[in-house]
C-alpha positions in Angstrom: 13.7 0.7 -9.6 11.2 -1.9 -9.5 12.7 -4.8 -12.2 10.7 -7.8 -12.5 12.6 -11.3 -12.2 11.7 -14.7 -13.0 11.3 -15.7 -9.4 9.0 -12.9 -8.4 6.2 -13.8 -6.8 3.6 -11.3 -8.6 0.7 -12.1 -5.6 3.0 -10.6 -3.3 4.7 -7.2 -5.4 5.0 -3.8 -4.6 2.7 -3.2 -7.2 0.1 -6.0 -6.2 0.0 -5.2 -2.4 -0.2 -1.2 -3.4 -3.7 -1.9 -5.4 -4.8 -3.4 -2.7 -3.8 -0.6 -0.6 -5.1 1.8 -2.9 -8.8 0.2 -3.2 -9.0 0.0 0.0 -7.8 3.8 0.5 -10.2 4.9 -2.2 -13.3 3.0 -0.1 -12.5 4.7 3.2 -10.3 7.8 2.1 -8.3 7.9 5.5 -6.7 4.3 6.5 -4.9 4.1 10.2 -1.6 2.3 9.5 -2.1 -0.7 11.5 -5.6 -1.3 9.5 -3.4 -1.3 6.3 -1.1 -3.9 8.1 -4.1 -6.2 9.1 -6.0 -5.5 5.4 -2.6 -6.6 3.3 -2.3 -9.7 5.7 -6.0 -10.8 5.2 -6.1 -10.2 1.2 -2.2 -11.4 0.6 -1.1 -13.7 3.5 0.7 -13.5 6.7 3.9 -12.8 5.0 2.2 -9.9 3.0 3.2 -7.6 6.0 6.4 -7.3 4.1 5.8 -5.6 1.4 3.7 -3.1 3.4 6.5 -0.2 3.2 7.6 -0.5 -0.3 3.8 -0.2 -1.5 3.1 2.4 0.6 6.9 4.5 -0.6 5.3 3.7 -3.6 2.0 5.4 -3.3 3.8 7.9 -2.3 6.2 8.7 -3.9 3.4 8.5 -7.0 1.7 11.2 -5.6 -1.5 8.7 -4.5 -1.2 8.8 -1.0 -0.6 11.4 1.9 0.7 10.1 5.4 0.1 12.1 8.2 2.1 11.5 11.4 -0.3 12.8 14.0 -2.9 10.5 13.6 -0.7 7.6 11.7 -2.8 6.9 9.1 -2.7 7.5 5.5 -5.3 9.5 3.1 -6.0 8.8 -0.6 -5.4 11.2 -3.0 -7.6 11.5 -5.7 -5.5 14.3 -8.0 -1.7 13.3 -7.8 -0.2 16.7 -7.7 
């Protein structure tokens, strides 16, 4: 469950980082993972990287997103389903 707190840092969220994701996902519609690593690090910060999986289990779990192992990258979805 995603609760907000007084001492969260709303820059670096779940929430935040997975827009950024997102945008980015919508632009080039299949995203290697390490790109996604490098894109949340420029737009966020070094420690940005962190919140890399829990966006991403986000997206997914919200139907946005589709990971595909071969390849490691990630694809947007533009109909969550």
């Amino acid at each position: 469950m995603l609760i907000p707190s007084k001492h969260l840092d709303l820059d670096r969220s779940a929430i935040r980082v997975g827009a950024v994701i997102l945008a980015e996902l919508k632009r080039r519609r299949v995203v290697p993972y390490g790109d996604v690593v490098r894109l949340v690090k420029r737009r966020i910060g070094d420690d940005g990287d962190v919140v890399v999986a829990p966006a991403l289990s986000l997206l997914f779990v919200l139907g946005r997103i589709e990971y595909h192992a071969k390849n490691d990258t990630f694809e947007y979805r533009s109909t969550a389903s």
